[in-house]
C-alpha positions as CSV (number, residue, x, y, z in Angstrom):
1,X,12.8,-20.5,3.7
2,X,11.6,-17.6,2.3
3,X,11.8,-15.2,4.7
4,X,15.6,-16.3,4.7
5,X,15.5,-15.7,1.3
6,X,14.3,-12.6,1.3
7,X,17.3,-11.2,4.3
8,X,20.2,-13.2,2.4
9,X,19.1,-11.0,-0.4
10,X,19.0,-7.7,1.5
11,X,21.9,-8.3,3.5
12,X,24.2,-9.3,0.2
13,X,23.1,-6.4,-1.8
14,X,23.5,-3.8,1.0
15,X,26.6,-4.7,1.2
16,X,27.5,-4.0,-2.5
17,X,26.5,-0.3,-1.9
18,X,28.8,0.2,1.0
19,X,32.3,0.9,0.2
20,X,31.9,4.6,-2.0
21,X,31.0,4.2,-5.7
22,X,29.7,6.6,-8.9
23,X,25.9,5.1,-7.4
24,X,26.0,6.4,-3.7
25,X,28.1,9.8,-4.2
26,X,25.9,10.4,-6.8
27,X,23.1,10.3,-4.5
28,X,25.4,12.2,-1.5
29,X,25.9,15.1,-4.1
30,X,22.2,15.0,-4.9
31,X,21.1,14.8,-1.4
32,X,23.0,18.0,-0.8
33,X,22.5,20.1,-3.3
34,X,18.0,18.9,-3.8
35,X,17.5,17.5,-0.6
36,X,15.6,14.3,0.9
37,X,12.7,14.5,-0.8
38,X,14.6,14.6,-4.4
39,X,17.2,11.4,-2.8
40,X,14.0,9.6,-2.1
41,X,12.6,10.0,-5.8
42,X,16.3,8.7,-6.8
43,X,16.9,5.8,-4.5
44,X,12.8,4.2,-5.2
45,X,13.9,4.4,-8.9
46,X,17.4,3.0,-8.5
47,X,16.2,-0.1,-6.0
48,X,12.8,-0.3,-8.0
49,X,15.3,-1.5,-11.4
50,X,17.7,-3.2,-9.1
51,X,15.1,-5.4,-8.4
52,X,14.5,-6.3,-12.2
53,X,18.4,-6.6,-12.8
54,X,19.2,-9.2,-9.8
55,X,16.3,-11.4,-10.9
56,X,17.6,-11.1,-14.5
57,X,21.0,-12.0,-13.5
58,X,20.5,-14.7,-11.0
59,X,18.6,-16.5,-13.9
60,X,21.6,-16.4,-16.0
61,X,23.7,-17.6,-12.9
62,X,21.9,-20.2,-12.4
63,X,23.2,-22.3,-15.4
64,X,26.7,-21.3,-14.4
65,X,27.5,-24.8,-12.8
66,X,31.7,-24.4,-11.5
67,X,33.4,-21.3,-9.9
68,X,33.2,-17.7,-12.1
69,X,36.1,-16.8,-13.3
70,X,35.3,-13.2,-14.9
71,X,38.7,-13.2,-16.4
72,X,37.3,-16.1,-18.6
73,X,33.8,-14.5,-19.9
74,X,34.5,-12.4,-23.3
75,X,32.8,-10.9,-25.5
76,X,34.2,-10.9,-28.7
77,X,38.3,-10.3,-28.7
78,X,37.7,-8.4,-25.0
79,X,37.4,-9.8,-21.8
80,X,34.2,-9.1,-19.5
81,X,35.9,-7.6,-16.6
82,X,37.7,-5.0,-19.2
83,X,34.5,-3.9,-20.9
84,X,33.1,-3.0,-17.5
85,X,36.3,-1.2,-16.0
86,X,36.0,0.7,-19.4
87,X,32.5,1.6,-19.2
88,X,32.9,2.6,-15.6
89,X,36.0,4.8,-16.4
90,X,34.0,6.7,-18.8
91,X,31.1,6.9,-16.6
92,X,33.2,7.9,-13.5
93,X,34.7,10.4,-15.7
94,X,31.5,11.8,-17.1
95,X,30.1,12.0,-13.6
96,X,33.2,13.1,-12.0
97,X,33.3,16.5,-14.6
98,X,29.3,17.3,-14.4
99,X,30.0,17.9,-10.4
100,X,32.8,19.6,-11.0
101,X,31.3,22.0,-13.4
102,X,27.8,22.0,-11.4
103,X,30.1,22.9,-7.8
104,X,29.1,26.0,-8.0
105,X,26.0,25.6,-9.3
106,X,23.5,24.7,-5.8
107,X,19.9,24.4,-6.2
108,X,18.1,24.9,-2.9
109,X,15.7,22.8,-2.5
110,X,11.9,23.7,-2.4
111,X,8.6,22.2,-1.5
112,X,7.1,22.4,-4.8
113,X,10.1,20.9,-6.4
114,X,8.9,17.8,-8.9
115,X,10.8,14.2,-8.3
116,X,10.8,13.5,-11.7
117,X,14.1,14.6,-12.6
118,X,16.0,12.7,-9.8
119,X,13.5,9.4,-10.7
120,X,14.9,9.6,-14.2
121,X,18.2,10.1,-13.1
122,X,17.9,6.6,-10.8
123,X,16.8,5.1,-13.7
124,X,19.6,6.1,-15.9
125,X,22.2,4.5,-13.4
126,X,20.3,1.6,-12.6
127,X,20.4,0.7,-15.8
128,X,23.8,2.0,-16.5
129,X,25.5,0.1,-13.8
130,X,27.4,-2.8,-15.5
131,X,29.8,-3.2,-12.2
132,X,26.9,-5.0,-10.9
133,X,27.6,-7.5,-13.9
134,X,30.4,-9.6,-12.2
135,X,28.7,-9.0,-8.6
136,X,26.0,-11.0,-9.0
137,X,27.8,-13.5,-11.0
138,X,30.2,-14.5,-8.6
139,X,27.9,-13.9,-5.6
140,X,24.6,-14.8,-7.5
141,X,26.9,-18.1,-8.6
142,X,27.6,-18.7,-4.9
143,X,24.7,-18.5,-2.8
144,X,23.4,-20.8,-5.2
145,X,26.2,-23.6,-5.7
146,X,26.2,-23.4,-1.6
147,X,22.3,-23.9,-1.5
148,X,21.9,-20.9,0.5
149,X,18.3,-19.9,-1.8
150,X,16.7,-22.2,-4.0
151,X,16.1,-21.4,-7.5
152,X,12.9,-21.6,-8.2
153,X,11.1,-18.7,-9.6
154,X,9.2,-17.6,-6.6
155,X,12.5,-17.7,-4.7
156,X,14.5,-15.8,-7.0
157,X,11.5,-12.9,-7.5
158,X,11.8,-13.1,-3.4
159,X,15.6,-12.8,-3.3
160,X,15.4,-9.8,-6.3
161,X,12.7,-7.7,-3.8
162,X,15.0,-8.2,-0.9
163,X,18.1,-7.1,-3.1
164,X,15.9,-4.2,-4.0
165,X,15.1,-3.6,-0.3
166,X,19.3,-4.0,0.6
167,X,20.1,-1.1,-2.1
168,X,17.6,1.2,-1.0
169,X,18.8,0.7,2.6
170,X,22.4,1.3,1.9
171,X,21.7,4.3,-0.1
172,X,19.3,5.6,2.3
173,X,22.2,5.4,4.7
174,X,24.3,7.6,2.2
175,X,21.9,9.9,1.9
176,X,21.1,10.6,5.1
177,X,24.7,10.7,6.5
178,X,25.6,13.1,3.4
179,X,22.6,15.6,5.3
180,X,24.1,14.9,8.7
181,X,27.6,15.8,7.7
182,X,26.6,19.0,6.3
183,X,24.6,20.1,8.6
184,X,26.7,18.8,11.3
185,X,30.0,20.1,10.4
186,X,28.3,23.6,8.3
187,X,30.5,22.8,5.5
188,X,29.3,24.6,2.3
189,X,27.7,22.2,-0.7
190,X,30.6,23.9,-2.9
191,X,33.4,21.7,-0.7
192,X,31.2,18.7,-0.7
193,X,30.5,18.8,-4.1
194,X,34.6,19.3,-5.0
195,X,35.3,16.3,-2.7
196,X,32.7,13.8,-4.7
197,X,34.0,14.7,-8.0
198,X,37.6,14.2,-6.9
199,X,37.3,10.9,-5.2
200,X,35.1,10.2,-8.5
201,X,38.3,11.1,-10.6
202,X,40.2,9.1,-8.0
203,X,38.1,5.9,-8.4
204,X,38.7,6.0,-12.1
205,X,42.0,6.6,-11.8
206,X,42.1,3.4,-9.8
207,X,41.0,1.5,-12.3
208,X,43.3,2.9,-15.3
209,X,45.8,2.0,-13.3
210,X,44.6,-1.6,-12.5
211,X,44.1,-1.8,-16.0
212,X,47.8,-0.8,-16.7
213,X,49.3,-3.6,-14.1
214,X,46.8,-6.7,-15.5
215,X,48.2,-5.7,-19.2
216,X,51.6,-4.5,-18.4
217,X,52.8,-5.8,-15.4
């Protein structure tokens, strides 16, 4: 049972880190512009808090007994799913600018470079990564309600270390098919790096605008 624990856990959370977010084109841009060995520092620190975060959020899902409805959760006068569409518009924004400014700006990477700077940066955006908020509440909420992991604390420790494992997976993936494209295709880190902050601008214009329709429409 624990074994299935453990895959339901990495399979669910890989799949979170598929479709393109501010977390993997992050780690594309960094791959490209530092290298593996900086991307490897980035995604053990991301998946190493990820861990921490699922456990501390399937905890709280567990005394969620009916359906989520994230429309429903507020805090104070504002709804839950605003707050994080907010925060990730800023963030997306913030993000979207630095690798604009930084296009130019590519640092080759070398053998004595230190990992410190891309573990910190994990860090930073695994713990500023509130979209993860209403994933595991609806998903955390239904794996449970449908009996698929128990909720013991062992299980849910095992089920957090397998949604660890799924994250670094998926990034891995990113990471490595970021290298393969540029050095498949020779296209220069300055293009790259002007394609992730547009389709970062593009992602937070997505949500202004979803925003705009829930409020307006």
């Amino acid at each position: 049972m624990l074994v299935v624990t453990f895959l339901i856990g990495v399979a669910l959370n890989a799949m979170g880190y598929i479709p393109p977010g501010n977390i993997n084109l992050t780690l594309a841009q960094l791959t490209i512009n530092r290298g593996m060995r900086q991307a490897w520092g980035f995604i053990l620190a991301f998946s190493a808090i990820e861990v921490f975060f699922t456990f501390g959020m399937m905890r709280f899902a567990r005394w969620i007994s009916s359906d989520v409805d994230i429309d429903s959760i507020k805090l104070g006068n504002f709804q839950l799913s605003f707050l994080v569409d907010l925060f990730m518009m800023v963030l997306l924004l913030v993000m979207g600018t630095l690798a604009w400014l930084n296009r130019d700006k590519v640092n080759q990477p070398k053998a004595t470079d230190s990992r410190k700077g891309s573990v910190l940066y994990g860090v930073i955006l695994g713990v500023l990564n509130p979209v993860q908020i209403p994933f595991w509440l609806f998903f955390g909420n239904y794996v449970i309600l449908h009996e698929w992991i128990a909720t013991d604390y062992i299980s849910l420790v095992i089920f957090s270390i397998g949604s660890g494992v799924g994250s670094m997976l998926a990034l891995y993936g990113y990471a490595y098919f970021a290298k393969f494209i540029q050095e498949k295709f020779t296209l220069s880190s300055r293009l790259i790096n002007k394609c992730i902050a547009i389709f970062l601008y593009c992602l937070a214009l997505y949500l202004v605008v979803k925003q705009i329709i829930i409020h307006f429409g």
